[in-house]
C-alpha positions as CSV (number, residue, x, y, z in Angstrom):
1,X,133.8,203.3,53.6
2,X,133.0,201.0,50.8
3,X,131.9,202.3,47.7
4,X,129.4,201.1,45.5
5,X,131.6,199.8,42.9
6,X,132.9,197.3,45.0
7,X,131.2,194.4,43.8
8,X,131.5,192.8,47.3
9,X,129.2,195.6,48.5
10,X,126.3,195.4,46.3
11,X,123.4,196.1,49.1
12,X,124.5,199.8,49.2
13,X,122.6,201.3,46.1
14,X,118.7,199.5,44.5
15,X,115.8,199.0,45.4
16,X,116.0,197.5,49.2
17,X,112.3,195.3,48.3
18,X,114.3,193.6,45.0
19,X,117.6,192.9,47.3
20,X,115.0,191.4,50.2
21,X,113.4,189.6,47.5
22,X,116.4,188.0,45.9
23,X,118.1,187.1,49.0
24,X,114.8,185.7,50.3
25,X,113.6,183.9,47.5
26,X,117.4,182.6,46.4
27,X,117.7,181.3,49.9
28,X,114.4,179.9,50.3
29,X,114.8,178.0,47.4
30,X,117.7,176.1,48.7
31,X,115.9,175.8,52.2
32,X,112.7,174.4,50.9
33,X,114.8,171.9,48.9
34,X,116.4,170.4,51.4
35,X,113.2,170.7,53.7
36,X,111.5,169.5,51.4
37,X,113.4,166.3,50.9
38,X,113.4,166.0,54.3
39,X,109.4,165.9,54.3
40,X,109.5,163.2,51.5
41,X,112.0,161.0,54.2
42,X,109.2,161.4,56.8
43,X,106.8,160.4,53.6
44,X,109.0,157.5,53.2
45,X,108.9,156.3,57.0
46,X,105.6,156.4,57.4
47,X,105.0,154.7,54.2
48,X,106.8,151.6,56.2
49,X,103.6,151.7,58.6
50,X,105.3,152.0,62.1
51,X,104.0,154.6,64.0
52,X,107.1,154.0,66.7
53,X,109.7,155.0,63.8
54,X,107.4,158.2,62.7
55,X,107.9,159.0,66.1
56,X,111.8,158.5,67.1
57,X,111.8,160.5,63.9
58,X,110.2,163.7,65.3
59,X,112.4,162.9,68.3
60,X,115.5,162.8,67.0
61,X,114.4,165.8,64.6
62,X,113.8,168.0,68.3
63,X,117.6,166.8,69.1
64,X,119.1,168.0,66.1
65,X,117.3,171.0,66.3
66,X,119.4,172.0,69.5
67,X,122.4,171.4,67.1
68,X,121.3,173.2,64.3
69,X,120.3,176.1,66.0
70,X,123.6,175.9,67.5
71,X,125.1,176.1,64.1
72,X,122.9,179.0,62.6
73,X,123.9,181.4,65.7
74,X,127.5,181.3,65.1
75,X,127.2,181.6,61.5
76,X,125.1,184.4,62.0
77,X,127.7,186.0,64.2
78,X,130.3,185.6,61.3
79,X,128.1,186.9,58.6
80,X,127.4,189.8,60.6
81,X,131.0,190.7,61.5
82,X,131.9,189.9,57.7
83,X,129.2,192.0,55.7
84,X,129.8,194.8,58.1
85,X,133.8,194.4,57.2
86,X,132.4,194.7,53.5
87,X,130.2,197.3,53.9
88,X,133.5,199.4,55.5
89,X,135.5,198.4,52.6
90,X,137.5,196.6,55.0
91,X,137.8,192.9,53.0
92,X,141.7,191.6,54.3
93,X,139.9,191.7,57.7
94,X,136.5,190.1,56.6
95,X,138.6,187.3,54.9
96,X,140.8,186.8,58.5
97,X,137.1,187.4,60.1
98,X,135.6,184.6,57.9
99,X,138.4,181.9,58.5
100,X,138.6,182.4,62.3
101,X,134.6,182.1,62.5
102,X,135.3,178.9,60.2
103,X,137.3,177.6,62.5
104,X,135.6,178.0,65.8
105,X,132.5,176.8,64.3
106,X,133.7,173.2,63.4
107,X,135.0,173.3,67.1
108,X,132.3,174.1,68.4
109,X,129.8,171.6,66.8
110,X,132.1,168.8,67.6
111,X,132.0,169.1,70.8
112,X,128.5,169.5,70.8
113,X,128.3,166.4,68.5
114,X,130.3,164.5,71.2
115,X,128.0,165.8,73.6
116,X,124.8,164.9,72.0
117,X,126.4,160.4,71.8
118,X,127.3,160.8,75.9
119,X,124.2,162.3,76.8
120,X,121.5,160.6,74.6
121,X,119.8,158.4,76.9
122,X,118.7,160.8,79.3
123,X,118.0,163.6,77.1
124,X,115.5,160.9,75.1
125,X,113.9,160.0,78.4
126,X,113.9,164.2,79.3
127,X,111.6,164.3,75.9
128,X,109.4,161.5,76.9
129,X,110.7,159.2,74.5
130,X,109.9,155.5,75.7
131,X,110.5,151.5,74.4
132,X,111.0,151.5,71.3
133,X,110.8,154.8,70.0
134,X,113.4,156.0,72.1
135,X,115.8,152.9,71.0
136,X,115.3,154.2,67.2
137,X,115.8,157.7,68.4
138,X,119.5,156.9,69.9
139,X,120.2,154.7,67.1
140,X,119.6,157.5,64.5
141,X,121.4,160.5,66.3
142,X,123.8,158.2,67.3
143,X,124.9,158.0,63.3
144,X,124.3,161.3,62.4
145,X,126.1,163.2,65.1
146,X,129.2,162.9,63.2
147,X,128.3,164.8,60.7
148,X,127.1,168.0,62.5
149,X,130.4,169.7,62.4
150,X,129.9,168.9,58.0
151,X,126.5,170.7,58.3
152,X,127.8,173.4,60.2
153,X,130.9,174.0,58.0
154,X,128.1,174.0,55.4
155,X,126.0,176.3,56.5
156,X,128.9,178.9,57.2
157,X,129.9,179.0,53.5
158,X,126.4,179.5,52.2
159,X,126.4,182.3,54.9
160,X,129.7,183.7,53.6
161,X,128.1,184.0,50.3
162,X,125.2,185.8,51.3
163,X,127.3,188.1,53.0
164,X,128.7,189.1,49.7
165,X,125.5,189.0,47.7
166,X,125.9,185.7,46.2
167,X,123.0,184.8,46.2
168,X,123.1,182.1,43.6
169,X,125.9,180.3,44.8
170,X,124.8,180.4,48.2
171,X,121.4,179.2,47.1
172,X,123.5,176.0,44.9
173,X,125.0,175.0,47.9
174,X,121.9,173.7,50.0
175,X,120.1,172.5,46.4
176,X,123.2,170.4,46.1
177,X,122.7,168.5,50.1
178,X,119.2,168.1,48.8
179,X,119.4,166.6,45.4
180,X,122.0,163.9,47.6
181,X,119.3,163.6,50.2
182,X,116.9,163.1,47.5
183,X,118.8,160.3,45.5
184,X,120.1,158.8,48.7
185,X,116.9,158.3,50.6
186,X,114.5,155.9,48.8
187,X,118.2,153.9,48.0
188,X,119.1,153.7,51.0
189,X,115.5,153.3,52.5
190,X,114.1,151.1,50.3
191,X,116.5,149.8,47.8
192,X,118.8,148.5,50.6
193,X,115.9,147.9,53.0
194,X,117.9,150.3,56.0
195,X,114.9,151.6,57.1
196,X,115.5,154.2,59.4
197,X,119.7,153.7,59.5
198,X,119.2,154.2,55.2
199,X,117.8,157.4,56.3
200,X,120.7,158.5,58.9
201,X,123.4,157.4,56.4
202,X,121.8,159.5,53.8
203,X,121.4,162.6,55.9
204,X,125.1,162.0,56.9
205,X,126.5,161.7,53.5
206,X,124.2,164.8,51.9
207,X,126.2,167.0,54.9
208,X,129.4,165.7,53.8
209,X,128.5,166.8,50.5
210,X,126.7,170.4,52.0
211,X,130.2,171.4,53.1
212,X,132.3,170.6,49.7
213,X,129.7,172.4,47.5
214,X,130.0,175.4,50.0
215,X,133.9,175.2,50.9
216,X,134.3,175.7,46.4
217,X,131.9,178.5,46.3
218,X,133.9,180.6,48.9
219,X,137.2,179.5,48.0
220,X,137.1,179.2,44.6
221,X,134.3,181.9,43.1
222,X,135.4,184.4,46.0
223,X,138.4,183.9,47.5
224,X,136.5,184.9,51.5
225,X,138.9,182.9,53.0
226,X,142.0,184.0,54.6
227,X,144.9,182.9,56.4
228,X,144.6,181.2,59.8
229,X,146.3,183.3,62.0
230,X,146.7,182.2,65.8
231,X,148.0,185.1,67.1
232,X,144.4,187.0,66.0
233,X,142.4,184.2,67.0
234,X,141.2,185.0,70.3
235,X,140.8,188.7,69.6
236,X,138.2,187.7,66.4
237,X,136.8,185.2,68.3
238,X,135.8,187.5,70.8
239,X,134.6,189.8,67.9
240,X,132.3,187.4,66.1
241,X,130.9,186.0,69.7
242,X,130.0,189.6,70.1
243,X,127.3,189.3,68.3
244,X,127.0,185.3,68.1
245,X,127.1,184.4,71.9
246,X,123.7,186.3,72.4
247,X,122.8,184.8,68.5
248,X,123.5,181.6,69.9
249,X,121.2,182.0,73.2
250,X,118.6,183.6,70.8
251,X,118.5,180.2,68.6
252,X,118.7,178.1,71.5
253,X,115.5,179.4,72.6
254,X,113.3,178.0,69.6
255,X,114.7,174.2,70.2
256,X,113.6,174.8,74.0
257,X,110.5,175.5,73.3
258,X,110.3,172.9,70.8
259,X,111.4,170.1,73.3
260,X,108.9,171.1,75.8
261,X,106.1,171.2,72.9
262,X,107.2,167.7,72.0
263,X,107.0,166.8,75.5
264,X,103.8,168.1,76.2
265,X,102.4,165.7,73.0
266,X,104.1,163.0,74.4
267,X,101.7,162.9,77.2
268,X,98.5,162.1,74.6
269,X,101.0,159.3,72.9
270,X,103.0,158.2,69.7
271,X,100.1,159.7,67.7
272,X,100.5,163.5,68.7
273,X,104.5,163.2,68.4
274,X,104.1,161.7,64.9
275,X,101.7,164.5,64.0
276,X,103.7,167.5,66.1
277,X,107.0,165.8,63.4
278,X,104.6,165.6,60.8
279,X,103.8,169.8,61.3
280,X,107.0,170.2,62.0
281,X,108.2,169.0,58.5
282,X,105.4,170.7,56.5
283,X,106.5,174.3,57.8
284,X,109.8,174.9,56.8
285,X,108.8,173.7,53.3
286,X,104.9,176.2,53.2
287,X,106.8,178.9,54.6
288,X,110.4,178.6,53.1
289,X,110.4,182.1,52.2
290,X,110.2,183.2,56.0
291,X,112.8,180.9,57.5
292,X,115.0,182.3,54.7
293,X,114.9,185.7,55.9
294,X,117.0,186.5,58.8
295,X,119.9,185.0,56.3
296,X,118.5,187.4,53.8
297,X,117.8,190.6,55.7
298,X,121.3,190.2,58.0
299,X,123.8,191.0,55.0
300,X,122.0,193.7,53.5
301,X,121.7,195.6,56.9
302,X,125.2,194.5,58.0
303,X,126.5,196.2,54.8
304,X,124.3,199.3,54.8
305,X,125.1,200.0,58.6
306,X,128.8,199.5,57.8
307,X,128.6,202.0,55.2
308,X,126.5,204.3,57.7
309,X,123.2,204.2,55.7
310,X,120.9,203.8,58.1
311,X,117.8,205.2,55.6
312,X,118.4,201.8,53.6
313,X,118.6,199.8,56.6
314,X,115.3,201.3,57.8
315,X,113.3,200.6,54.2
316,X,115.2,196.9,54.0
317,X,113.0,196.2,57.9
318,X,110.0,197.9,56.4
319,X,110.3,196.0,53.1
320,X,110.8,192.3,55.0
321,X,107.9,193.2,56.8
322,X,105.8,193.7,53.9
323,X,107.7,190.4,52.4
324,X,106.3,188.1,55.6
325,X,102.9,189.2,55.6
326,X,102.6,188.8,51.2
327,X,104.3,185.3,52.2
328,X,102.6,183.8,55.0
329,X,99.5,184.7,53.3
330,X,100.0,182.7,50.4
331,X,101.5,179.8,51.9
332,X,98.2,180.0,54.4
333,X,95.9,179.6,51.5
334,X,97.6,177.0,50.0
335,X,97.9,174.5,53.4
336,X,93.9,175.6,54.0
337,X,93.7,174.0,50.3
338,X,95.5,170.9,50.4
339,X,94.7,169.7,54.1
340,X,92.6,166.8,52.8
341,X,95.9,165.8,50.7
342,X,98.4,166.4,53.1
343,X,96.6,164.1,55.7
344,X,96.2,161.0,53.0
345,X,99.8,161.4,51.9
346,X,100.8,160.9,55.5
347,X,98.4,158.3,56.2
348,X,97.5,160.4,59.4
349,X,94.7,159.2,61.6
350,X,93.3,160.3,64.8
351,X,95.3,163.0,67.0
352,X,97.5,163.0,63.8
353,X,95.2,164.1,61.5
354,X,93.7,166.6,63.9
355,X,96.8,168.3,64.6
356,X,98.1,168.6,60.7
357,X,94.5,169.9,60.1
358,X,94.3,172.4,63.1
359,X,97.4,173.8,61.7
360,X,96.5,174.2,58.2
361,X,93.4,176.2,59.4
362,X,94.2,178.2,62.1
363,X,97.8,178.0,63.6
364,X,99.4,178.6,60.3
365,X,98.2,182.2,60.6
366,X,101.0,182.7,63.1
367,X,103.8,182.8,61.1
368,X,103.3,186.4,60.0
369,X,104.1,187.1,63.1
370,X,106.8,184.5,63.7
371,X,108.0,185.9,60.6
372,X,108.9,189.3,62.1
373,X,110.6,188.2,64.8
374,X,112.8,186.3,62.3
375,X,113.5,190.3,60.8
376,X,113.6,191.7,64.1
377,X,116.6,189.3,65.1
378,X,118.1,190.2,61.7
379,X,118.2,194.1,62.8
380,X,118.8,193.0,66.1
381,X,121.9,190.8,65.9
382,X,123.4,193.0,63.0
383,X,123.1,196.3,64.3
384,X,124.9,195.6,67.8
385,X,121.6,194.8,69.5
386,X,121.7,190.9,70.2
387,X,120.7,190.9,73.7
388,X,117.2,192.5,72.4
389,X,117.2,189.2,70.2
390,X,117.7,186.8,72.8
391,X,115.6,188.5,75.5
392,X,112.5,188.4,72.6
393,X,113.3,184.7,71.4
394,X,113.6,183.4,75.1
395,X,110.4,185.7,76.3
396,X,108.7,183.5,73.7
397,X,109.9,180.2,74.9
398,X,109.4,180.7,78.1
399,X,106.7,183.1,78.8
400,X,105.1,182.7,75.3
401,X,105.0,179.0,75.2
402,X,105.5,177.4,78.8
403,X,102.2,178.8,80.7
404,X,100.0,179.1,78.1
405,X,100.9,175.5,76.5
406,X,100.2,174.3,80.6
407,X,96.4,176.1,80.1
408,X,95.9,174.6,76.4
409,X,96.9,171.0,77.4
410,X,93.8,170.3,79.1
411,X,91.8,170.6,75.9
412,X,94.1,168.2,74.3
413,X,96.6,168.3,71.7
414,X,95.0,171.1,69.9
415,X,95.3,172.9,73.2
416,X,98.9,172.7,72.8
417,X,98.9,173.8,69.7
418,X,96.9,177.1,69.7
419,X,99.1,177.9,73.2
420,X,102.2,178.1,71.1
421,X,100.7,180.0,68.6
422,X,99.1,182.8,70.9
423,X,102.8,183.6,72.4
424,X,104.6,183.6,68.9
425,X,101.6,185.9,67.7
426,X,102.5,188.4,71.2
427,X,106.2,188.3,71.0
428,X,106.7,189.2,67.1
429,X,104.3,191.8,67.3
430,X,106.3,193.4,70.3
431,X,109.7,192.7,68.5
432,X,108.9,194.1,65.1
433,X,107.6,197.2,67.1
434,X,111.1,197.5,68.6
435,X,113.3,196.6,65.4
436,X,111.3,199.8,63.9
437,X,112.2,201.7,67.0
438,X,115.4,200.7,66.9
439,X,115.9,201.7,63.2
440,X,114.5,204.9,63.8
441,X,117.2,206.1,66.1
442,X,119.7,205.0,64.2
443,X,118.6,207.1,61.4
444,X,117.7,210.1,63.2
445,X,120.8,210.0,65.0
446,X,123.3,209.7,61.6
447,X,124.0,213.0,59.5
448,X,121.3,214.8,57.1
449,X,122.7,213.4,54.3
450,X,121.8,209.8,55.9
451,X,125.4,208.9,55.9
452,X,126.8,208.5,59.5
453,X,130.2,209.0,60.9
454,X,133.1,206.6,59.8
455,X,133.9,205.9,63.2
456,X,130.3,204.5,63.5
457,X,130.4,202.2,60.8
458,X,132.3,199.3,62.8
459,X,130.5,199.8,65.9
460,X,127.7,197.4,65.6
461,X,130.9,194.4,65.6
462,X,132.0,195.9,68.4
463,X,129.3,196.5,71.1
């Protein structure tokens, strides 16, 4: 067992609410940074008038969401089996852990990178990209698929340093992608008149620069990462796909559903794909603090259940429940605000401007309960129970989006629209009911004095 004075352990005594709050907020910060960089590129192409390049961009932002989700279900499948290492007091083996997840991750997005170049063509025409649009789209994931392995890499390390409590550090190293992404862009964009390639070079050179800043903070500050050991390859491999092979399929299922929402607006035009990018842009950056979560919840339960403290890990599920809903609410009053502003500053008009405004009234609402299925996969995938992640995410692209996106598209793009947001509303409420379930066993099941067996606190890596 790790003890508290282990200062890699430092989820194991305080307030659960302040260590959910730092993580969150810490990580959001970073998030909506890069997010919201990301936002201001969008700003800048639609600032060059061409509703065809607003659309390849939300496109091309559908692709790399297939990649990226890639990317954050193997990390999470690291930072599970790492924290719980921590939490065990086990930290040669979370160091060989860390490097062999390292390792298989940069494989891993490779391949997937060199997968994206072959297949682009049909995958754009699968989307219901056309003409033009569809040209720009290849041409910009054509640049930035080398870099997804960087980006990856990246998003390992600031995983790593969650995993220890880092939250600073880990915050530093996604504020660092986005201050390049942020001197790059209107350079590259405008100052070198690159139009949408400026904006592909930039994204690949920020990535670049993602993975140095992280690589320093867990090398240098922590020393996470170990040897590279062949021999124990396979069998950590196997151990950190435990829990991110279903992690994977879990993440997978959000870019599904995306691609089929995407194609569903294609049918009304360029106008409802430029607004369904334009939404899909303003989210991460309104509701920063929810997307940060599963990083933030996943370390301080993988370390509490390591240690056997299954109380904590019950209070840390109630407390990023409370966290969502404060959240959401906020961020919900402040897109209800600025609607008017946020359709001038995009120059939206028509099914554009209906579908940013339809989602800073109404659908916005759904992300408290989007937000606790983000906890619920936290629990979920850190407490051995990742097929109860995937089977929730994929019951929501499928079931929760598919059939009642079909019903809404007769009434137009806001049809679409309220369709996904019914089934994200019925799937998170059922998930968060389970993660509390879930919990509740756990803790009954460990000894009065809330500490369970030592034998139990490695089984979540293992099951």
């Amino acid at each position: 067992m790790a003890s508290a004075a282990d200062p890699n352990a430092r989820f194991l005594t305080g307030s659960t609410m302040r260590h959910v709050t730092v993580m969150a907020s810490t990580g959001a910060i970073g998030l909506v940074a890069i997010f919201a960089v990301d936002l201001l590129n969008l700003l800048y192409i639609s600032m060059l008038g061409q509703q065809p390049v607003a659309a390849a961009v939300g496109f091309a932002g559908t692709v790399g969401f297939f990649q990226v989700s890639l990317a954050i279900g193997l990390t999470i499948g690291v930072s599970a089996a790492v924290s719980t290492r921590i939490g065990a007091g086990q930290l040669a083996e979370a160091r060989r852990l860390a490097t062999a997840g390292l390792v298989l991750i940069i494989l891993a997005t490779s391949l997937v990178a060199i997968a994206t170049v072959l297949a682009l063509e049909p995958i754009l025409r699968l989307l219901g990209a056309e003409g033009e649009t569809r040209d720009l789209a290849a041409g910009f994931l054509a640049l930035t698929a080398v870099s997804v392995p960087f980006l990856a890499a990246g998003m390992c390390f600031a995983a790593l340093l969650r995993s220890v409590g880092d939250a600073r550090r880990s915050m530093n190293v996604t504020l660092a992608a986005a201050f390049a992404t942020a001197v790059l862009d209107p350079l590259l964009i405008f100052g070198l008149e690159l139009d949408l390639t400026g904006a592909a070079i930039s994204t690949v050179l920020s990535r670049v620069f993602l993975a140095f800043v992280g690589w320093h903070g867990v090398t240098r500050s922590h020393k996470l990462l170990g040897r590279f050991t062949l021999a124990a390859f396979g069998a950590d491999t196997r151990r950190i796909l435990s829990v991110a092979g279903p992690a994977v399929l879990s993440n997978l299922a959000t870019p599904v559903a995306a691609a089929y929402v995407t194609g569903s607006m294609a049918l009304f035009g360029p106008a409802a794909v430029a607004g369904q990018a334009t939404i899909d842009r303003i989210t991460p950056v309104a509701f920063g603090l929810v997307y940060a979560l599963t990083g933030a919840v996943g370390p301080i339960v993988a370390q509490n259940a390591g240690a056997g403290r299954y109380d904590r890990v019950r209070s840390a599920v109630r407390d990023s429940m409370v966290f969502t809903l404060v959240a959401v609410l906020g961020a919900w009053a402040v897109l209800w605000l600025a609607q008017d502003l946020l359709v001038a500053a995009f120059s939206a008009r028509d099914a554009t401007a209906e579908i940013v405004r339809l989602f800073c009234t109404w659908t916005a609402g759904s992300f408290v309960f989007i937000g606790a299925l983000y906890v619920a996969n936290a629990v979920f995938n850190n407490l051995g129970r990742a097929l109860l992640s995937t089977a929730f995410n994929w019951g929501r692209a499928t079931l929760g989006t598919i059939p009642l996106v079909m019903l809404g598209i007769s009434h137009g793009p806001a049809g679409v629209m309220v369709g996904q947001a019914i089934g994200s509303v019925a799937f998170g409420a059922a998930a968060a009911l389970v993660a509390f379930r879930v919990t509740g066993r756990l803790r009954a099941a460990a000894s009065p004095s809330g500490t369970a067996p030592a034998a139990r606190a490695t089984a979540p890596a293992h099951r």
